[in-house]
MARNUFI-225255 format. One record per residue (C-alpha): residue number from 1; residue in three letters; x, y, z. Coordinates in steps of 0.05 Angstrom, whole numbers. Layout:
N
PT, NUM, ALA, X, Y, Z
...
***
This chain:
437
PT, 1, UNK, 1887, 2485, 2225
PT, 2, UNK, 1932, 2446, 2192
PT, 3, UNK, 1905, 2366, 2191
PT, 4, UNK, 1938, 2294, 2169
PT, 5, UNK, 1887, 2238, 2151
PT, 6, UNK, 1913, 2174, 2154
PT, 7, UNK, 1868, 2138, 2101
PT, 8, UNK, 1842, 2154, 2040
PT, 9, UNK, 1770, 2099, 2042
PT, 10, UNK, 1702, 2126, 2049
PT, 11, UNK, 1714, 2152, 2118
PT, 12, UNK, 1780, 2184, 2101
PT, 13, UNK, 1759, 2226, 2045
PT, 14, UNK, 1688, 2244, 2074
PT, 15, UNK, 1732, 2264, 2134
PT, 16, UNK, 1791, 2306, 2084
PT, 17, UNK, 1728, 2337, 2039
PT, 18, UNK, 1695, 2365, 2111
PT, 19, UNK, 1759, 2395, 2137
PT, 20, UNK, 1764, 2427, 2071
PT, 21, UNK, 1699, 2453, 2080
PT, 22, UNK, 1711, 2475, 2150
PT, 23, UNK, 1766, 2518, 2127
PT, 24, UNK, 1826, 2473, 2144
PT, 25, UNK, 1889, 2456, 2102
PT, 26, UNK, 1882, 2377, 2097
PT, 27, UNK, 1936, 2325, 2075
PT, 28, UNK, 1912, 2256, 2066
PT, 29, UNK, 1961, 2196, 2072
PT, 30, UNK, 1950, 2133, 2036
PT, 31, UNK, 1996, 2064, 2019
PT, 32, UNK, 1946, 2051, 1954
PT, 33, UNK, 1956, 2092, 1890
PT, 34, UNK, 1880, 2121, 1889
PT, 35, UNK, 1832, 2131, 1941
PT, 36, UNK, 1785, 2081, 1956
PT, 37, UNK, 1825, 2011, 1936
PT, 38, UNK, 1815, 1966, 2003
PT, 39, UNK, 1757, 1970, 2042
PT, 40, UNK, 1709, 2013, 2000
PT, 41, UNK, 1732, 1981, 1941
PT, 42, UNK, 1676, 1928, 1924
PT, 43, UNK, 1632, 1926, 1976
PT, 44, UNK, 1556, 1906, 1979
PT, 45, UNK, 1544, 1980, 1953
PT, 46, UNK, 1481, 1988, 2001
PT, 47, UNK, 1466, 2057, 2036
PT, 48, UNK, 1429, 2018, 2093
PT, 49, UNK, 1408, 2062, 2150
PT, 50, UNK, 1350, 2024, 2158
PT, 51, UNK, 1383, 1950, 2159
PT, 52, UNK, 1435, 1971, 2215
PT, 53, UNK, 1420, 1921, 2266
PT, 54, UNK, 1482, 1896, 2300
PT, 55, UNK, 1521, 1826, 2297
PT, 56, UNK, 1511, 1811, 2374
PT, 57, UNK, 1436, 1794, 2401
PT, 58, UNK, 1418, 1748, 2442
PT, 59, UNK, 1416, 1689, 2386
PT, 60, UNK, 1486, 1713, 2365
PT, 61, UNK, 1530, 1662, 2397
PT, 62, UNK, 1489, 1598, 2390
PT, 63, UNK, 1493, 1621, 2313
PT, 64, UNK, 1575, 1633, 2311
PT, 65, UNK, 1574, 1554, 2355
PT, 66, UNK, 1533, 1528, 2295
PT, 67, UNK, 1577, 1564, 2243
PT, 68, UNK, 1652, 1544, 2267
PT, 69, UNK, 1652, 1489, 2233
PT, 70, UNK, 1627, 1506, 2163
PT, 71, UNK, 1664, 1542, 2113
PT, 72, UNK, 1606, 1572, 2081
PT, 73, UNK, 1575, 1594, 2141
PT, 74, UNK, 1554, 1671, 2145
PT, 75, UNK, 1596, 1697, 2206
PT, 76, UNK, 1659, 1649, 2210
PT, 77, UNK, 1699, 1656, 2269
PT, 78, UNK, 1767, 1626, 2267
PT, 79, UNK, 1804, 1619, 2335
PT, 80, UNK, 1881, 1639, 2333
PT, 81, UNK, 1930, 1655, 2382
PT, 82, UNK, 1912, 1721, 2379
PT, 83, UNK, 1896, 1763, 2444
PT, 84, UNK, 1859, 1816, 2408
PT, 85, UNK, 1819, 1765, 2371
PT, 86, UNK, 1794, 1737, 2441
PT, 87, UNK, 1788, 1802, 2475
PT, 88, UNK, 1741, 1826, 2420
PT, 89, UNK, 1703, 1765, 2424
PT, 90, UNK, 1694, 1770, 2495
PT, 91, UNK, 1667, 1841, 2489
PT, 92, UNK, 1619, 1822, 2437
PT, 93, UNK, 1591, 1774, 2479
PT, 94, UNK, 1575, 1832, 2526
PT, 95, UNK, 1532, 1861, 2479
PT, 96, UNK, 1489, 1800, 2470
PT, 97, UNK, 1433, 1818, 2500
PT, 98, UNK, 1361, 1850, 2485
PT, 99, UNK, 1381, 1917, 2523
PT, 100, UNK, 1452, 1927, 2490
PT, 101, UNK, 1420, 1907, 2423
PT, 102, UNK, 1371, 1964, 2438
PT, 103, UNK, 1423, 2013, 2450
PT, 104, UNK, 1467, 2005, 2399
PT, 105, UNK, 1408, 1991, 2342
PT, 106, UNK, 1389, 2068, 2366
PT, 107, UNK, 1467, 2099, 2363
PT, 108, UNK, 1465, 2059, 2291
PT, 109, UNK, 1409, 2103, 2270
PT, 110, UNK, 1419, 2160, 2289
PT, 111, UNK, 1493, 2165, 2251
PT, 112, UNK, 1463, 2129, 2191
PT, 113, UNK, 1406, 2190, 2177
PT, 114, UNK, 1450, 2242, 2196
PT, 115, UNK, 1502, 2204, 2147
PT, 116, UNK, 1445, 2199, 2087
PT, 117, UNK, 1425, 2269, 2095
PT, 118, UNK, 1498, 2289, 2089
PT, 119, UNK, 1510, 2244, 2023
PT, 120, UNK, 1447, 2269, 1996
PT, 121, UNK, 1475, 2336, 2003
PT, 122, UNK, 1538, 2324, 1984
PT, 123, UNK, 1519, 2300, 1914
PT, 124, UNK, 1471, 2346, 1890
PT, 125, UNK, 1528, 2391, 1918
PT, 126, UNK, 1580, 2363, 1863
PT, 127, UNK, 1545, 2327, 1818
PT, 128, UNK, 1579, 2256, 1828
PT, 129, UNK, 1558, 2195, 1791
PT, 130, UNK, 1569, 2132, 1821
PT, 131, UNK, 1508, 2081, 1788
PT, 132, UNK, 1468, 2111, 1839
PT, 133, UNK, 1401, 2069, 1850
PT, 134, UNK, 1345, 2096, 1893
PT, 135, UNK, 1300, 2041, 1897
PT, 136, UNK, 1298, 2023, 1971
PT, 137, UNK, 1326, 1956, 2001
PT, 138, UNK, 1284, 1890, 2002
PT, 139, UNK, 1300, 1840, 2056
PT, 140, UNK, 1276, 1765, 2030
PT, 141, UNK, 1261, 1700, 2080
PT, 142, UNK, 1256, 1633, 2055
PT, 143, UNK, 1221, 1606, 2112
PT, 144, UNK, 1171, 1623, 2162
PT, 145, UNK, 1214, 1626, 2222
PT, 146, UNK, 1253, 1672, 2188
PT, 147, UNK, 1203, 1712, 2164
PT, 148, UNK, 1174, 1720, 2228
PT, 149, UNK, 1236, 1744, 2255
PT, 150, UNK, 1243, 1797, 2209
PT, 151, UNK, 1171, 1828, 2219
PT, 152, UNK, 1198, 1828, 2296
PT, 153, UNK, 1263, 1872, 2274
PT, 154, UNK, 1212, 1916, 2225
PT, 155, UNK, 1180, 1929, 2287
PT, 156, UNK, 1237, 1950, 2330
PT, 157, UNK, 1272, 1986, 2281
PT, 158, UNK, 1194, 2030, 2263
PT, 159, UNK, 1201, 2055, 2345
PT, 160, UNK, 1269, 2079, 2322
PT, 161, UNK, 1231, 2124, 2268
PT, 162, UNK, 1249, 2082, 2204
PT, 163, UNK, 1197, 2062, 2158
PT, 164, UNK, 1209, 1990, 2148
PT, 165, UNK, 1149, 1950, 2120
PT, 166, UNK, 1121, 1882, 2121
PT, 167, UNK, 1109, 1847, 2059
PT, 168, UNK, 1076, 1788, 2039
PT, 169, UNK, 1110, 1736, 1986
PT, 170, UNK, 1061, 1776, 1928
PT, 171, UNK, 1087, 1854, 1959
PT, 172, UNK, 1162, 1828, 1951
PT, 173, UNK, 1152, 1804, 1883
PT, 174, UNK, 1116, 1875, 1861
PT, 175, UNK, 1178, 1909, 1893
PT, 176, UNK, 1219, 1867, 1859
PT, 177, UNK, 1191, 1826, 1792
PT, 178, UNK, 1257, 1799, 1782
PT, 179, UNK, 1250, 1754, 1838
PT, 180, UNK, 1195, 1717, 1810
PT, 181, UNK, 1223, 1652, 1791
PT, 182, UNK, 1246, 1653, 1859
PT, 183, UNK, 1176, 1665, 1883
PT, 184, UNK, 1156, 1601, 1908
PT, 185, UNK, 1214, 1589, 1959
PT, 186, UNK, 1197, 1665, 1979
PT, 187, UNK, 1150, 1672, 2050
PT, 188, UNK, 1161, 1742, 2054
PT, 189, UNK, 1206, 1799, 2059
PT, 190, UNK, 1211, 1873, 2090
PT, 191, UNK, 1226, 1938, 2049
PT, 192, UNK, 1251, 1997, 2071
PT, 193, UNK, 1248, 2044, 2010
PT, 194, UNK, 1285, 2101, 2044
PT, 195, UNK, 1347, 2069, 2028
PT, 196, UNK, 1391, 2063, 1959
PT, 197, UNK, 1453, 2042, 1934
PT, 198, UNK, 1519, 2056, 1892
PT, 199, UNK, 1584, 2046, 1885
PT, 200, UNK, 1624, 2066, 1933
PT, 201, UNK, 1687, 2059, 1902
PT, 202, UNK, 1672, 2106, 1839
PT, 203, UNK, 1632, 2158, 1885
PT, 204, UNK, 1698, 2158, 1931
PT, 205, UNK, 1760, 2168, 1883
PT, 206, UNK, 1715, 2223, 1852
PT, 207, UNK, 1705, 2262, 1917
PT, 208, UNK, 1777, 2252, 1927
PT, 209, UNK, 1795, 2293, 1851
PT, 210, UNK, 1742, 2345, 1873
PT, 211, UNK, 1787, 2351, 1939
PT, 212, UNK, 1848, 2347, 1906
PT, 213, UNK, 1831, 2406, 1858
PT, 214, UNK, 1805, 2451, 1915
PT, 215, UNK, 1873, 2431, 1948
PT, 216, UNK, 1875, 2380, 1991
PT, 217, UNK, 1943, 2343, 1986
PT, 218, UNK, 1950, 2273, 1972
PT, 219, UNK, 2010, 2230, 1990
PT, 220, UNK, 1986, 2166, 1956
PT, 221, UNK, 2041, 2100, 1958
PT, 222, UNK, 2066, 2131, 2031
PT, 223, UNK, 2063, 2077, 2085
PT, 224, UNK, 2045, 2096, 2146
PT, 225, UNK, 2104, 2066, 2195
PT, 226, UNK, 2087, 2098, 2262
PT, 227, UNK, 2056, 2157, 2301
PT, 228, UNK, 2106, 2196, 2342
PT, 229, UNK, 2081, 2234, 2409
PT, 230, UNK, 2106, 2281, 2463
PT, 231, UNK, 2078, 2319, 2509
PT, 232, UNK, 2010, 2272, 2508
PT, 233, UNK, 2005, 2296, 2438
PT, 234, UNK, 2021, 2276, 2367
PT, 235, UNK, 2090, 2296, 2339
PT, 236, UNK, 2088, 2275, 2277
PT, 237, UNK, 2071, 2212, 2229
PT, 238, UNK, 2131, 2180, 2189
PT, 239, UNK, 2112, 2159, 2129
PT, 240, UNK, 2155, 2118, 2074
PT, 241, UNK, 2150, 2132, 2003
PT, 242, UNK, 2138, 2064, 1963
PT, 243, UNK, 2162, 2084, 1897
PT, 244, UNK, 2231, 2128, 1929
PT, 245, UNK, 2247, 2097, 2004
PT, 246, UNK, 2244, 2159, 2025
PT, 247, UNK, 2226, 2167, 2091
PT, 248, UNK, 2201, 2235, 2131
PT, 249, UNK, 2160, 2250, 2187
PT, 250, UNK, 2103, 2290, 2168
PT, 251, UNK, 2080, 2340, 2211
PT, 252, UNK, 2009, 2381, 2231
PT, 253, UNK, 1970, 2417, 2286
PT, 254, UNK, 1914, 2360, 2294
PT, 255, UNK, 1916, 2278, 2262
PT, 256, UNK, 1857, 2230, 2250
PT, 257, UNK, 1868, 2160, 2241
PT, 258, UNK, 1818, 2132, 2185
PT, 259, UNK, 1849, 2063, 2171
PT, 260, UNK, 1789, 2023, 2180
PT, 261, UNK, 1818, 1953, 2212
PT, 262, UNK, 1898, 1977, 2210
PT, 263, UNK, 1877, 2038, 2257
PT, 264, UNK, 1875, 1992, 2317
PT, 265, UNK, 1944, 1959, 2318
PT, 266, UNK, 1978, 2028, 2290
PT, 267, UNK, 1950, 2065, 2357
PT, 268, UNK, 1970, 2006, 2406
PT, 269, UNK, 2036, 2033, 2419
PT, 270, UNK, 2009, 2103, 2439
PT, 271, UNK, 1964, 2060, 2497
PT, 272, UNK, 1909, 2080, 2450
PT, 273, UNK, 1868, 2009, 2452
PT, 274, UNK, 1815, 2009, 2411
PT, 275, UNK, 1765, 1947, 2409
PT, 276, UNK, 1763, 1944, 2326
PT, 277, UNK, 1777, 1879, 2296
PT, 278, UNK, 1773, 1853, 2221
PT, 279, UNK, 1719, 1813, 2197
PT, 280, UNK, 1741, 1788, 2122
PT, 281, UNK, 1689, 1792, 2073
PT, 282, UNK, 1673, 1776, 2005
PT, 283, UNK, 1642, 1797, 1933
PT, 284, UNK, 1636, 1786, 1867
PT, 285, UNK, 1612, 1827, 1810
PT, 286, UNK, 1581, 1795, 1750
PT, 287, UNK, 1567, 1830, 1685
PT, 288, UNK, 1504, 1824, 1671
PT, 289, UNK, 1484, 1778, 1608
PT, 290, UNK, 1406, 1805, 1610
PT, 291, UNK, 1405, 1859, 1643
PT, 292, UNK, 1328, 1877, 1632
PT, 293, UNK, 1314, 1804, 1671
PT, 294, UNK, 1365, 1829, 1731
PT, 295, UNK, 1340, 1869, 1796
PT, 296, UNK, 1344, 1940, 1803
PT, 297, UNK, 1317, 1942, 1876
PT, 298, UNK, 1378, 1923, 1919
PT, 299, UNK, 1366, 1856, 1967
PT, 300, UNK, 1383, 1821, 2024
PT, 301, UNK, 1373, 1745, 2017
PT, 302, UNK, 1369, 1725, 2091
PT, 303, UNK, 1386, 1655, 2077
PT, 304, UNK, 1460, 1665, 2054
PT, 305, UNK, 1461, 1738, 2094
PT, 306, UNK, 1488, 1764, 2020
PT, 307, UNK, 1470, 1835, 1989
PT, 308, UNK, 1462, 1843, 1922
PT, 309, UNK, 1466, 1907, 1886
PT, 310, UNK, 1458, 1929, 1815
PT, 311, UNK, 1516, 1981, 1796
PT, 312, UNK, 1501, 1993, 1719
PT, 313, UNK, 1505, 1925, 1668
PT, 314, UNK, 1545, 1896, 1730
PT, 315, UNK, 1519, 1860, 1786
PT, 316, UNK, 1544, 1858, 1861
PT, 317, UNK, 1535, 1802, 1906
PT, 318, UNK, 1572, 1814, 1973
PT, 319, UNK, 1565, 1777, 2041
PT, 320, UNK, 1601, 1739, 2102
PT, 321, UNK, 1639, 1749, 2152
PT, 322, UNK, 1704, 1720, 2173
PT, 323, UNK, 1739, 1738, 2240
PT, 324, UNK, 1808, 1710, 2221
PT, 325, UNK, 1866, 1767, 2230
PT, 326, UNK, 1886, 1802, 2173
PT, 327, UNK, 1893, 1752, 2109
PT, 328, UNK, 1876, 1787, 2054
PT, 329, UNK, 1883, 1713, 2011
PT, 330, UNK, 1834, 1694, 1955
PT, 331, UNK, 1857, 1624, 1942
PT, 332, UNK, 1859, 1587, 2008
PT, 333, UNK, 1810, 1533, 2013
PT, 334, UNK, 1766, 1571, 2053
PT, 335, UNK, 1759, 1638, 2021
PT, 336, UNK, 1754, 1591, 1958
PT, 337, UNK, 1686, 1561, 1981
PT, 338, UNK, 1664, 1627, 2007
PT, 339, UNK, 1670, 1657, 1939
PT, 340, UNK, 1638, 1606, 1901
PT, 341, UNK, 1572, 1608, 1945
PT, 342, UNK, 1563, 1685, 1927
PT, 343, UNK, 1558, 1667, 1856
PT, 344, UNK, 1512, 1593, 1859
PT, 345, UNK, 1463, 1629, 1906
PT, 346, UNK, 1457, 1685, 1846
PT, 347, UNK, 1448, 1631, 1798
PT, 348, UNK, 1397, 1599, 1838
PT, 349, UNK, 1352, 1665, 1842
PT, 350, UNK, 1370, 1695, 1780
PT, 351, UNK, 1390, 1636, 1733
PT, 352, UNK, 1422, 1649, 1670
PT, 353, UNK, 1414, 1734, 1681
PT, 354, UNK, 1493, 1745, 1692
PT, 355, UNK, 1557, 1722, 1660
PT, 356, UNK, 1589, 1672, 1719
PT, 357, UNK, 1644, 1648, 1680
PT, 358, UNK, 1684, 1718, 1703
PT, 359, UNK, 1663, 1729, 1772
PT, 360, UNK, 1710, 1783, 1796
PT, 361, UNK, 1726, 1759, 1865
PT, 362, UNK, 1753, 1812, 1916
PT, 363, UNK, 1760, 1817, 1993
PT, 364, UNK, 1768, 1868, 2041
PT, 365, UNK, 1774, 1868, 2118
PT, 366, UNK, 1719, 1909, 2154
PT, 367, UNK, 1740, 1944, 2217
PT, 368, UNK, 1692, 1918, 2263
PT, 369, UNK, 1678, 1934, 2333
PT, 370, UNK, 1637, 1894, 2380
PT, 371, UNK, 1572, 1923, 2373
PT, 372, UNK, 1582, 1953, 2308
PT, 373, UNK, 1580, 2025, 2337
PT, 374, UNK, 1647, 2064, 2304
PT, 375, UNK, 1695, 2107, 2349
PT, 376, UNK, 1685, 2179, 2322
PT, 377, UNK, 1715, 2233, 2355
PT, 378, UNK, 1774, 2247, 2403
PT, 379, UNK, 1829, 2198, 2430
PT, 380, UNK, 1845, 2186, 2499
PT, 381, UNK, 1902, 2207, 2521
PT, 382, UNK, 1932, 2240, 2463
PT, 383, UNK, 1897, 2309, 2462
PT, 384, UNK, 1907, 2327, 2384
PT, 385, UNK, 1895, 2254, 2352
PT, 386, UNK, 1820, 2243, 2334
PT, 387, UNK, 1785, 2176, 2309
PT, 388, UNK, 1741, 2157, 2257
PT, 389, UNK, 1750, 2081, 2246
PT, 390, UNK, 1708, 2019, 2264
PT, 391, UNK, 1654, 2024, 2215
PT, 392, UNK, 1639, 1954, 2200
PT, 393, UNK, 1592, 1928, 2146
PT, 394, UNK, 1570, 2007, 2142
PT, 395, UNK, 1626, 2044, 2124
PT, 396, UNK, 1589, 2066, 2058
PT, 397, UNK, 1526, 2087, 2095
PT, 398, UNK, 1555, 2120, 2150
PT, 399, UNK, 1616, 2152, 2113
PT, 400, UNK, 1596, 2217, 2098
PT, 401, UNK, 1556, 2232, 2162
PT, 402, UNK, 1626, 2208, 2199
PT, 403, UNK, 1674, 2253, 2159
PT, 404, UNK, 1620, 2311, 2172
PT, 405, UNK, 1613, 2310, 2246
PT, 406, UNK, 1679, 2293, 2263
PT, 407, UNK, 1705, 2358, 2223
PT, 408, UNK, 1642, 2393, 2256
PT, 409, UNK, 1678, 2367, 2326
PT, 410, UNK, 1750, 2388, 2298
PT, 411, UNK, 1723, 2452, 2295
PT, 412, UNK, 1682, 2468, 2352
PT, 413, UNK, 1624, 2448, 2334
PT, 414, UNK, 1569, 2401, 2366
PT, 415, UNK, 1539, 2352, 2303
PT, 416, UNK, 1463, 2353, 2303
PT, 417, UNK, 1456, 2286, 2319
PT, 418, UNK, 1447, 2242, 2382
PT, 419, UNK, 1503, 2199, 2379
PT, 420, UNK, 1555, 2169, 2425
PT, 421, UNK, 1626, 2212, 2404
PT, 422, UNK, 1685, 2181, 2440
PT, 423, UNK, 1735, 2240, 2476
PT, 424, UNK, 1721, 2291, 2525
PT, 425, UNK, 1655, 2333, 2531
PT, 426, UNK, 1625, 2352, 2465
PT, 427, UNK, 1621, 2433, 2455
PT, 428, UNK, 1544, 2464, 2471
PT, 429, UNK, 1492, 2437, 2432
PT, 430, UNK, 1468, 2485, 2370
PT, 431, UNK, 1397, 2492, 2351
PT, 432, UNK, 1367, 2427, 2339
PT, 433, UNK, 1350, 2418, 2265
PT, 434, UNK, 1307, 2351, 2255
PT, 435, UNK, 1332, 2305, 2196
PT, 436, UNK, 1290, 2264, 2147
PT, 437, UNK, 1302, 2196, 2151
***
């Protein structure tokens, strides 16, 4: 078949680099000039398929109440006349509840060890470099009632099959010695050392030039200005060329939207309503002044809900959430404040380890759907337009898994995972083949 990606992030190119594989003659359509330069571009760099638990649970919406008014707070939600905003929020609060927290925490799973099985495979397929770390992920609490908490997740995530384990305030400081003049405000932590990190951005733009010289077309600058149909089916895409005005309609046998949080609103007018919404978020990346005094294990500090992730002699620190449309701005008031916490909460774990006076601030809008679950697979209504958007906080651990089953589905195929693919009825199941998580 002949296939148009819309998107060229994580998802995108996983998605192009699977077609390819499948035997398919891709095109990939993107408004950046590279792969890889919203989204994926400086994110928390965490591969976390074992710290996957969704934003709505039962405490969820006494937390956002307590938030609203704080600009620092972790999830920020910022009412506007916005009917999609609302609606969003309404569904999440449908999901707030022990049962739907179970449900999703198990559909979250499942994608993210089928998705780290696929990257694993994937690079030792071509070899990419991308300051891969795999240390495992240490969650820290700074008090009791936190820590207690997270020995409760531990132990619902363990009955989904992940090995996360409870540590003491002297087992997080042996995973982590780094911490240690942080030790005394520590009461615990969890570790799950299945998981890893990297940089997502460097990992993505190369896949992209391994694509691009096994042929995959790229049509980078192109906006994407609407999605034609007839018939129930996709026409073609027009497409404007940034650098010419040129304008075309491109044209294929089958189309997947990959556009993270611009899918949503570029589907609307097909009646293709998809409950994805963006949650802005925030990093900085610090070069690291002593680098043998800096962590190597990648964290979660539960207090400011920030990851931080070594990548090299640079060091990530990425966090919040802010449901407030689609401002992309750095110097509002707000974002300003936001900003500035990732970097004093570094300096107050790791004081003096990393050059602050050069932060590299960047944000990026994650596509986020109410319980954090992504649509992958098949619209409705338009029989030869397929989805792969509403990834969330876990674009970069579930990106490969999504590009491979949804070419898998392109193609036939039933993906060897229990999951919950939107679209009609999945083709017979293959031979079950159990994965490691």
């Amino acid at each position: 078949m002949k296939v148009i990606v819309l998107g060229a992030g994580i998802v995108g190119i996983s998605t192009a680099w699977y077609l390819l594989e499948e035997g398919h003659e891709v095109t990939v359509v993107d408004r950046q000039p590279d792969a890889a330069l919203e989204t994926s571009f400086a994110n928390g760099a965490q591969i976390s398929v074992s710290f996957c638990e969704p934003w709505a649970s039962k405490d969820a919406p006494l937390k956002v109440l307590k938030w609203l008014l704080r600009d620092d707070s972790p999830l920020l939600f910022r009412p506007r006349l916005d009917p999609h905003q609302w609606i969003w929020g309404l569904k999440f609060l449908t999901h707030c509840s022990d049962a739907a927290f179970a449900r999703n925490v198990q559909q979250l799973v499942a994608l993210g060890a089928y998705s780290h099985e696929s990257l694993k495979q994937l690079v030792a397929q071509t070899g990419i470099q991308y300051d891969r770390l795999e240390r495992g992920i240490l969650h820290f609490f700074s008090t009791e009632k936190d820590y207690q908490s997270g020995a409760a997740a531990a132990e619902l995530m363990r009955a989904h099959g992940v090995d996360r384990r409870v540590l003491d305030r002297d087992e997080v400081l042996k995973v982590e010695p780094a911490l240690a003049a942080f030790g005394p405000h520590i009461h615990g932590g969890t570790f799950t050392p299945s998981d890893e990190s990297g940089d997502a951005r460097v990992f993505t733009q190369q896949l992209a030039r391994l694509a691009r010289e096994r042929g995959v077309q790229f049509l980078y600058e192109h906006d994407v200005i609407g999605v034609d149909t007839a018939g129930g089916e996709v026409s073609g895409v027009r497409v404007g060329c940034q650098r010419t005005g040129q304008r075309r309609t491109l044209k294929a046998d089958q189309y997947v939207a990959a556009m993270g949080s611009f899918t949503a609103p570029l589907l609307r007018p097909l009646g293709v309503n998809l409950a994805i919404y963006p949650a802005k978020g925030y990093s900085a990346t610090l070069r690291l002044k002593r680098p043998e005094a800096a962590s190597v294990v990648s964290l979660l500090d539960d207090t400011r809900k920030i990851a931080i992730s070594r990548l090299g002699d640079h060091i990530r620190i990425a966090g919040t959430a802010e449901m407030a449309g689609y401002d992309l701005s750095l110097d509002t008031a707000t974002a300003r404040v936001r900003c500035e916490a990732l970097v004093k909460r570094y300096e107050e774990l790791f004081p003096g380890v990393a050059d602050t006076t050069e932060p590299n601030y960047w944000t990026g809008l994650r596509p986020s759907t109410p319980n954090n679950v992504p649509y992958i697979g098949r619209a409705a209504r338009v029989a030869n337009l397929w989805l792969n958007a509403g990834h969330g906080t876990l674009g970069w651990t579930h990106g490969a898994g999504s590009g491979r089953a949804l070419a898998e589905l392109m193609s036939g195929k039933r993906p060897q995972l229990a999951f919950g693919f939107c679209g009609p009825e999945l083709p017979q199941r293959p031979t079950q083949v159990a994965l490691a998580t």
